[in-house]
N, C-alpha and C positions, 0 to 999 in steps of 0.2 A: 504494500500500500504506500502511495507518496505519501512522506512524512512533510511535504510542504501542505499540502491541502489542511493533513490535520493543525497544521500551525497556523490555520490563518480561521479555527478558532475561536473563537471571543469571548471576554469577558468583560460585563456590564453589569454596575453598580447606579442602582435608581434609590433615593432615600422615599421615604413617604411625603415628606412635605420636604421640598429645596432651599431647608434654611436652618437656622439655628435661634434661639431668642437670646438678646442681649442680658446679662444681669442675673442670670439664674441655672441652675443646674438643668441639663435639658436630657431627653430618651430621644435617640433618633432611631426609627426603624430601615434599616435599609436591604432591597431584595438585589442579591446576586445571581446575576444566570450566567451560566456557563453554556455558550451559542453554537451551534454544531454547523456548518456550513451545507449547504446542500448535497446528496450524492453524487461524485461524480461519475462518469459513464462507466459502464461498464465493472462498478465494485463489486458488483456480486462474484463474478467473474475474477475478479482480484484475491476474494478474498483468501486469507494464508490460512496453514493449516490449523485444526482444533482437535483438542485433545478431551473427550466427554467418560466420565466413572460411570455408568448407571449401576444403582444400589438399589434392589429393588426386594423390599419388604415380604416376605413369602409366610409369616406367622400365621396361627391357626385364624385367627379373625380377619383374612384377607382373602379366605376360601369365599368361592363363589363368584360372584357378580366383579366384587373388587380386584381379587386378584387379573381377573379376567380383563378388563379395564388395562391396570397398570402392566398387563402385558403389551395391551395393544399400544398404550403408549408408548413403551419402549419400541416397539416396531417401526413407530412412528418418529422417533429421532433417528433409528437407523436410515431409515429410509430419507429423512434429512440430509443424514452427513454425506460426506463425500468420499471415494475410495482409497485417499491421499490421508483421511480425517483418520485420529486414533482413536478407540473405543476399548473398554473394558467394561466387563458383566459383574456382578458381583450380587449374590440371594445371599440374606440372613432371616435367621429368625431366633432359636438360642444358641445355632453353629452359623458360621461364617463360611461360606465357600466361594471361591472367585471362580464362575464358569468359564471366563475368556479374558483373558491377559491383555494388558495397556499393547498394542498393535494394530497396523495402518487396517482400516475397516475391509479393504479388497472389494467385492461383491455385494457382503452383507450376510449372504448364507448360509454361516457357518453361526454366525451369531443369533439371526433368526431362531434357529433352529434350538440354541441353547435357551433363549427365551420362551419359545412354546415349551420347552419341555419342565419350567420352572411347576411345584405344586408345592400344597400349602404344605404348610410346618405347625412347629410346635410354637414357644413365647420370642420374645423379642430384643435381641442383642441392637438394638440401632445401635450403637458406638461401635462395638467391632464391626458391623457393618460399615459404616461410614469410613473410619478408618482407613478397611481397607482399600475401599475404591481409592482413597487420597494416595496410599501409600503404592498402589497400582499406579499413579498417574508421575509418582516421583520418580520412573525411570524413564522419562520422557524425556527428550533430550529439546534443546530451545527453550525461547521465551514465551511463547506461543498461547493463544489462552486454555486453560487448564482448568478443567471444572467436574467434582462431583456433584451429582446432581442423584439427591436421596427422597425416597416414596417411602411414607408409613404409613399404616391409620393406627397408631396404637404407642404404648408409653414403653421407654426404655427401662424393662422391668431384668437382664441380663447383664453383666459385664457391667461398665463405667454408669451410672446412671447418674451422675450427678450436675446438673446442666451449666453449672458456674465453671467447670472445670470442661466439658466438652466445650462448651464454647469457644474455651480459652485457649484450646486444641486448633478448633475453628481456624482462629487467629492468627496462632503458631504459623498454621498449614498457608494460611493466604500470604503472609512473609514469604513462604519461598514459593508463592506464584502459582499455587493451586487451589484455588477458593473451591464456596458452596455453595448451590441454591438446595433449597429444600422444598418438598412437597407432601401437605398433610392429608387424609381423608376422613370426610367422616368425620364424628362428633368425638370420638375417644384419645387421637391423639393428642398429644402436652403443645400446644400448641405457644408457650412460655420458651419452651426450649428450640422448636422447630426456628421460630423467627430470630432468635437469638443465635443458634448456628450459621443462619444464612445473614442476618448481621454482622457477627464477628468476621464470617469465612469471606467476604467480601461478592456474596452472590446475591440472588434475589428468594423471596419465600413468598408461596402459595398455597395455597387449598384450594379440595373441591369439596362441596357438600356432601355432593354423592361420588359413588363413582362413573354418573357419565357424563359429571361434571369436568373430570380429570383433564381432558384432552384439549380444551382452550390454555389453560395455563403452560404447559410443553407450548405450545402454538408459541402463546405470548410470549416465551423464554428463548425460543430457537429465532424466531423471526427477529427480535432484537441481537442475539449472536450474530447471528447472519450479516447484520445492520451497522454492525457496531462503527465508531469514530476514533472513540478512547476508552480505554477504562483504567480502573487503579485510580482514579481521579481523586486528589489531596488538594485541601485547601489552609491553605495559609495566612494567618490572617495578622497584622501589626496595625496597633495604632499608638498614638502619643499615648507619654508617660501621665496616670491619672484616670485614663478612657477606659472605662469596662465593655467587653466585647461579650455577649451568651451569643449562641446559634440555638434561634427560638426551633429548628426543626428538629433538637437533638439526634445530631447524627452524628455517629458512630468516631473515635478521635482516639490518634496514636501517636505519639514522640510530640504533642505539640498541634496535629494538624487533625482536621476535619475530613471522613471519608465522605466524597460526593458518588452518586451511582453511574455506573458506566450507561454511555449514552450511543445513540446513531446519527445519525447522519439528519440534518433536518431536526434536529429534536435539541431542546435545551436541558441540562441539570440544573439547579435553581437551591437557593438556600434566603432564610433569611436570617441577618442579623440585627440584633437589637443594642445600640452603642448608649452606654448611661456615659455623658459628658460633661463633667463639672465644670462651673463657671471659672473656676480659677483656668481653666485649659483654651478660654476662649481670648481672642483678640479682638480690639477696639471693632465697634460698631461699622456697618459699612463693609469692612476687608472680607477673606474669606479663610475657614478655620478649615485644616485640613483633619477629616476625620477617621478614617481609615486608608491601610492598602494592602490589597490582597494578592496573590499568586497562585494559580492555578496548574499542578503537574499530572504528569499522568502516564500511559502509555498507550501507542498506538496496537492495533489489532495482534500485529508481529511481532512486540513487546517491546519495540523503540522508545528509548524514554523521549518524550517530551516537555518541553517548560513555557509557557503559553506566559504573553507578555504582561507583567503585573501593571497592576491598574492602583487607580486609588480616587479617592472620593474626595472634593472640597463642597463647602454649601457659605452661602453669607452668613458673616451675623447681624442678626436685623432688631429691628425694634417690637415690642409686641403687638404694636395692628397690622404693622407689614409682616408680622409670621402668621397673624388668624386671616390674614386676608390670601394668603396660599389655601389650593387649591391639595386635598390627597390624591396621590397617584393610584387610580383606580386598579391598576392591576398587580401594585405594594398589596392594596389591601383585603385585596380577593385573596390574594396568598396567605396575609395572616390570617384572614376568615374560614381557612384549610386546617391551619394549624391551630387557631381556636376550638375549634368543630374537633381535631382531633383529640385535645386535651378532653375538651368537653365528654366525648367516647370513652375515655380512659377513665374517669371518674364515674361515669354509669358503667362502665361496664364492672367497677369495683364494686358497688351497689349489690349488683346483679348477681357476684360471686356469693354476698351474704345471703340470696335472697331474699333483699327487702326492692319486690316487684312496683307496689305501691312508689318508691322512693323514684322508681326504675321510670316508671309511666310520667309519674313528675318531671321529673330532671328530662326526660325526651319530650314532652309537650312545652317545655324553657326553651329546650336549643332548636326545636322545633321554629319555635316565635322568631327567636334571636339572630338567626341564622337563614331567614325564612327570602332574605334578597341572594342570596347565592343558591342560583339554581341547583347546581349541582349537588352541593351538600343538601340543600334542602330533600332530594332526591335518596340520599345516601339514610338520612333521616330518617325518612319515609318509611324505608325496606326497614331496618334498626324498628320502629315502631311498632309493623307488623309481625317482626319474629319474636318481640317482646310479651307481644299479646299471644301467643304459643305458649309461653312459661316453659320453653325449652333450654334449661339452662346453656349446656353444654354447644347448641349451635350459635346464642345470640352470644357468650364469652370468644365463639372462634372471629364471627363475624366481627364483632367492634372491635377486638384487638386487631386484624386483619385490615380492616376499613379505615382505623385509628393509622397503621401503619403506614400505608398505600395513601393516605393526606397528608404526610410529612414528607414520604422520599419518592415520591410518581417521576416521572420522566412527564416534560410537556412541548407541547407541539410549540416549534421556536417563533412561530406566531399564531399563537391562540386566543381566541376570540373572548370577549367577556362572556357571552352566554352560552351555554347546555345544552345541545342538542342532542337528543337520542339517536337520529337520522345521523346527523353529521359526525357524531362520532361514530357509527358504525364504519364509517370512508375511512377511516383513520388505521395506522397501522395497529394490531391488536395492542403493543405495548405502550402505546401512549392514550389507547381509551380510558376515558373518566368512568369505571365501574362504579353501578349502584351498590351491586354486592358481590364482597370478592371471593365470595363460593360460589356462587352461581354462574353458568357460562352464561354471554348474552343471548343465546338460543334458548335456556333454558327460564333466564328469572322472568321472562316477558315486561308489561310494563309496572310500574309499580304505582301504587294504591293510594 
């Protein structure tokens, strides 16, 4: 892949309102997008080789319908990849067996074969599972991208179960260039731990409700591999001595630096920061107070480092009717209204674990009201409402921590429109659709209520 395309890149810093107040200690919110240039011809074509773990959960609670499912997905990244591309098989359930070894895919039919022949088992080693595919893919030779990509519906009740310390395996493993996505099913899996391996592992994480939910999320996972511009994406962030910096999206952050998610072509990563700016840090009235500057690294598809030109932020300092007479940057604060929306999720869905349903119905008819000009979220809501009134525990704790998740770290169209469209995002590639519900495929949740 030309590594000049990916440097031409961008990085844009919009505050919420373009100023600062004279005389007082001020909060400036400001959205960072990290800008993907459009594809050039011919990428897909380009693109360099990939190295894929599939780990696929074979435990007695995966008999039937599910297993059957997550085979067919598996077939279905085979049939993705490319003959050039590496793959490795790997069934656990409370033994570990690697059916096909980290090796260029050829045809596909050798592995096929090893996937039809997978049946169910006994309980569930996820960690030696996982593991091993990671440790499958450390004879890989290049920089190249490198990914376990693990299916459960069920709790890591075998081997390591402790999810502070897999994760932090996760982690380990994405240092030397092998991250994780994960994929849960079903109401039973730990779903605390899924999203958290594929947080630390530097991958993506999903569910399906059911399983014939499964096979949009692979979609949405390969077609973004397929796609990709950069990944590994680190943000860096300095300001003047005094200036407190939080990243209101709580994402993920190692030596210092912020992880952003890997993106494609046409498509933006995005963050917001929230700067508290003491008056002592400001200059006379009038001039302009520099408040941040950030740096942007990462690597290209073929694991090229890149370092994407740093940027940084000035605004005036104004008087108080010259700052209430600014105008908020409408698409600053659809963004915090994402991440508002998602806190707000996190906290019902805390609720929801005690069973205080009542508290549940409340707190979603609030962010309901609150939240009721953002189409989307309003949307998101919606679904959240109706699974609530199920008193289904275990599918509305997947859903809002999922839905919670997917408002903070989404990938977004690098020019996207303020309003919601169901129609118009279905145009959209699957990995930058605004899902209502992120267990349901869009075939399956229809429209919501």
């Amino acid at each position: 892949m030309d590594e000049y395309l990916c440097l031409s890149t961008t990085v844009v810093l919009t505050p919420r309102r373009a100023g600062v107040v004279d005389g007082r200690d001020n909060v400036v919110e400001v959205l960072l997008r990290v800008q993907a240039p459009d594809a050039p011809a011919g990428h897909a074509a380009q693109r360099p080789p990939q190295a894929i773990a599939l780990v696929i959960d074979r435990s007695g609670s995966m008999a039937g319908q599910p297993l059957a499912e997550a085979k067919r997905c598996a077939e279905y990244v085979i049939s993705r990849l490319r003959p050039t591309d590496t793959l490795s098989l790997v069934q656990f359930d409370d033994r570990v067996r690697r059916l096909w070894p980290a090796q260029p895919l050829g045809d596909g039919s050798v592995q096929r074969a090893a996937v039809e022949a997978i049946t169910e088992g006994g309980s569930t080693n996820l960690h030696g599972g996982w593991l091993d595919g990671a440790e499958s893919l450390g004879t890989v030779a290049g920089h190249g991208l490198k990914r376990v990509i693990l299916l459960s519906d069920g709790q890591a009740n075998q081997g390591l179960t402790d999810p502070a310390k897999i994760a932090a395996q996760c982690a380990q493993w994405a240092s030397r260039g092998i991250t994780t996505s994960t994929y849960g099913l079903g109401h039973q899996f730990n779903e605390e731990l899924m999203i958290a391996m594929a947080r630390a592992g530097g991958g993506s994480s999903y569910y399906g409700d059911t399983a014939a939910d499964l096979m949009e999320p692979f979609e949405r996972e390969l077609e973004l591999l397929g796609n990709l511009c950069l990944r590994e994406l680190r943000l860096a962030v300095q300001a003047p001595d005094g200036v407190e910096v939080q990243v209101v999206n709580d994402l993920p952050r190692t030596e210092g630096q912020w992880h952003l998610p890997d993106f494609a072509w046409g498509a933006e990563a995005w963050a917001v920061l929230r700067l508290k700016v003491p008056v002592t840090s400001l200059p006379p009235v009038g001039t302009a107070a520099t408040l941040v500057r950030v740096s942007v690294s990462g690597r290209t598809p073929d694991g090229e480092a890149v370092q994407l030109e740093r940027t940084g932020l000035s605004v005036p300092v104004l008087s108080a009717g010259s700052f209430n007479a600014l105008a908020d940057d409408e698409l600053v604060t659809r963004r915090l209204i994402e991440l508002a929306a998602a806190d707000a999720l996190t906290r019902i869905r805390a609720a929801a674990a005690r069973g205080r349903w009542k508290e549940v119905d409340r707190m979603l008819e609030e962010a309901s009201r609150q939240f009721a000009g953002n189409e989307w979220v309003a949307s998101v809501l919606a679904a959240m409402r109706s699974i609530a009134e199920t008193r289904e525990i275990e599918r509305a704790m997947k859903e809002m921590m999922y839905s919670s998740t997917r408002l903070r770290d989404r990938l977004a169209l690098r020019e996207e429109g303020l309003q919601f469209s169901v129609d118009d995002e279905a145009q959209l590639p699957t990995f930058l659709r605004r899902k209502r519900m992120q267990g349901k495929s869009d075939k399956q949740s229809g429209p919501t209520a």
